[in-house]
N, C-alpha and C positions, 0 to 999 in steps of 0.2 A: 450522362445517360447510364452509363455502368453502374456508378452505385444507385442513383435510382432502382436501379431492376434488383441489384443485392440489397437496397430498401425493401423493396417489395416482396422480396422473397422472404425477407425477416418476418415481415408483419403476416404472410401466408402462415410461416415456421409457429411463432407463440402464439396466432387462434390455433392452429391444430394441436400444439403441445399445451394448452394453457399456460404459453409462458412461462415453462418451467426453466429452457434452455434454447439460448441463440446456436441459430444455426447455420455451421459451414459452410458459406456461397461458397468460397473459396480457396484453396488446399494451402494457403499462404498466407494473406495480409484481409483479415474482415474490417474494413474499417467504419465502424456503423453510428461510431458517433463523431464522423467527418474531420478527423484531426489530421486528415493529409489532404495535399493536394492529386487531383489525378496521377500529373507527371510521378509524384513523389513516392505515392502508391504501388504505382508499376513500377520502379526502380528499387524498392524493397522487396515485391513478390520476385523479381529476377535476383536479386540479392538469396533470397530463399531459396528458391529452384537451384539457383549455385550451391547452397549448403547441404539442399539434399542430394544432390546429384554427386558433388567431391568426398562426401563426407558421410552421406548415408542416414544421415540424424533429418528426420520431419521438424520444423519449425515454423509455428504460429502464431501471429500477432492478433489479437483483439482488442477493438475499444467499442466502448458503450456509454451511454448517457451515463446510466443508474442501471447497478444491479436489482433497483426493486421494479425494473418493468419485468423483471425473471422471478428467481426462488429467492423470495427473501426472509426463510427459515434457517439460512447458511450462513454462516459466516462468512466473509468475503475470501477469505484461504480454502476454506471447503466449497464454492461456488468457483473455485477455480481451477480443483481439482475434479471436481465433477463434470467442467468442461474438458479437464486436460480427454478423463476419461473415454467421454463420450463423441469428443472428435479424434479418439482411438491414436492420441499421442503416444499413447506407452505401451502400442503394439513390441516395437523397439529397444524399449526400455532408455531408451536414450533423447526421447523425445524433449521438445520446450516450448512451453507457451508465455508468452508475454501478454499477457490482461491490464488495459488501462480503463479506469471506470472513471470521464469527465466530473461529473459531477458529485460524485459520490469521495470525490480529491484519493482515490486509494488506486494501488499497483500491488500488481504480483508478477515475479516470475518463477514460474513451476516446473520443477526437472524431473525428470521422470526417473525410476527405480532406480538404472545403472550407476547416477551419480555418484548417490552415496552423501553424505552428511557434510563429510567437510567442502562439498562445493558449494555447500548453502552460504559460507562464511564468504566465500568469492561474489556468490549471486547478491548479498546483501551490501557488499563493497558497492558490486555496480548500479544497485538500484541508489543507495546514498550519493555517489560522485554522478554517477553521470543519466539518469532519469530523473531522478527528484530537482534538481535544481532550475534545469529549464521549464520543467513542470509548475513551478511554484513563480516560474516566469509568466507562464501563461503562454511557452513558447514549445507546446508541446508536440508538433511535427519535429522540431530539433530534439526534444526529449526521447522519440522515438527510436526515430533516425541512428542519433548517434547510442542510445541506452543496448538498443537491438544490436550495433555491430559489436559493441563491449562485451555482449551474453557470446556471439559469435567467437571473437578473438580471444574473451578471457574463459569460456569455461569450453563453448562446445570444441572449436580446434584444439585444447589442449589436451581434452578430453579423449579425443580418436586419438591421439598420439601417444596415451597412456602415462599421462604427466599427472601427477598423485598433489593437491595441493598440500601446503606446511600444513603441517598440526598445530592448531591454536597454539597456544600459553592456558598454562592452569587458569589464571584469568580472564582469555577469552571463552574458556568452557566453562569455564563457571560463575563467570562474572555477576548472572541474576542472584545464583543464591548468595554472596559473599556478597551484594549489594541490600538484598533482601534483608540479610541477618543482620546487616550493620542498620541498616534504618530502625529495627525492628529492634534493635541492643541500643540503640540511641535515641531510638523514638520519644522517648520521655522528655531528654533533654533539649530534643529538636521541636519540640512546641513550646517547652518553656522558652526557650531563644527568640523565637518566632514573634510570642506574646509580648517580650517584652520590646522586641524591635517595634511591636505595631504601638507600644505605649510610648515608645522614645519619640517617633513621629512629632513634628511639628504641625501648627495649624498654620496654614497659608496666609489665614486672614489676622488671627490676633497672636500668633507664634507662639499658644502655649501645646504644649506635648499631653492634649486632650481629646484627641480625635478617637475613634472607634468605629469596627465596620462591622456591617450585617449583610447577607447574604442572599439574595432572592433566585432561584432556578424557575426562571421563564421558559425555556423548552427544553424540556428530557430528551437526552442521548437515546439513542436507536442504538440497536447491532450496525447501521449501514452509516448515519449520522452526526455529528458533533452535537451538541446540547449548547445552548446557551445562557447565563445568567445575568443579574442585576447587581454591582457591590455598591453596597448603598455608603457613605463615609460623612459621619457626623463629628459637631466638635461642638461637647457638653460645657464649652466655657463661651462660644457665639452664637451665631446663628448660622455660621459657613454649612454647606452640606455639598455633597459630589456626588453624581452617579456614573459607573464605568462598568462597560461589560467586559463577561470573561466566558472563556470556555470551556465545557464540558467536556469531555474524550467520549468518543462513541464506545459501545459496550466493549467490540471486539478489539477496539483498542487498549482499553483499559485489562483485558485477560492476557492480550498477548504485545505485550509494547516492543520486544525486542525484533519480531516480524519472521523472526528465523523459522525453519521446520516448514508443516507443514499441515497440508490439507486432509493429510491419508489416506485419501481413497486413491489416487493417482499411486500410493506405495512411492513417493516419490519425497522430495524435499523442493526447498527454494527459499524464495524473501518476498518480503512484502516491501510495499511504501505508502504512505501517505504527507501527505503537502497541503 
């Protein structure tokens, strides 16, 4: 019955906003794309209420179908910073929101201003170990469940206690552009390799190393989306042919693969996920 009425209250919220932003039934756990169970629900918002009450820091958990029943001119990072906003997380500056989009396969969690940069490197540990992998289970009440206490234990307690985490490695701070630049200094030699691995290839049917592939994109990646294509795989000495699909990376995947940073409107930082 309860989330019935925080149902109902959603679908009240996006006709009068047209959809732009889900709205806070509840100062704790909105769970609107049903990935808990009752009992589970109210054992997390009393989890929360504990958090704000010892510790002072507001914390929010959201899940949703699809961020396109909302704005979906944003980026999944800027659409959840713009929630951190507007459900007035970063009154505080210490605020967090945990956003899980069901279907849309993508996470963030978003820490508000106080953090500071190096907690993003903590936030992206726990979305990798301990949200992603139950997620990708399909066992996402446990994704929650335990991803939320890891934000609790690993950044926000340590955080009121004024625990500074390590400073990267030159290489964890800069590992995109030193991976960047070696792709980009070796790129030449990394598709001649490629090519020729795809010529070395054997034909399954008559074993000579004559096979070739061609590429067909059956549905274009979104900002919110995967894309999907056709690899077509011929072999110019039979008559053998294959077809196998592959996947596209959704837009905002592809601009920002490492998930770190952030939304910037929040003035805040965090990590993303996707599964």
């Amino acid at each position: 019955m309860r989330k019935f009425l925080i149902s109902f209250i959603l679908c009240l919220g996006t006709a009068a906003h047209a959809q732009s932003l889900p709205l806070a039934a509840s100062p704790f756990v909105n769970d609107y794309a049903d990935l808990l169970t009752s009992a589970q629900e109210s054992d997390l918002s009393e989890r929360l209420e504990s958090v704000q009450q010892i510790h002072g820091v507001q914390m929010m958990v959201l899940t949703l179908d699809t961020q396109a029943d909302f704005d979906t001119s944003l980026s999944m990072e800027a659409f959840a910073s713009r929630v951190f906003k507007a459900w007035k997380l970063d009154d505080r500056k210490d605020g967090v929101l945990v956003m899980v989009l069901r279907k849309d396969r993508a996470m963030r969690v978003e820490l508000g201003r106080g953090y500071g940069r190096r907690w993003d490197v903590t936030a992206q540990s726990i979305v990798n170990h301990s949200f992603l992998p139950p997620f990708r289970a399909d066992a996402y009440d446990t994704g929650i469940l335990d991803g939320t206490e890891a934000v609790i234990e690993g950044i926000v307690v340590p955080h009121q206690k004024g625990v500074v985490p390590d400073q990267p490695s030159f290489f964890e701070r800069y590992k995109f552009f030193l991976i960047a630049g070696g792709v980009l200094l070796f790129s030449p030699f990394g598709h001649l390799l490629k090519a020729l691995a795809r010529k070395l290839r054997r034909c399954p049917n008559c074993g000579q190393r004559s096979l070739s592939d061609t590429k067909e994109d059956t549905t274009p990646p979104t900002n919110l989306t995967d894309g999907m294509g056709i690899r077509h795989t011929e072999c110019s000495n039979c008559d053998y042919s294959n077809r196998s699909n592959y996947l596209i990376p959704s837009l905002s995947q592809s601009r920002s693969r490492s998930g770190f940073g952030g939304g910037g409107r929040s003035g805040g930082g965090g990590a993303s996920g996707r599964w």
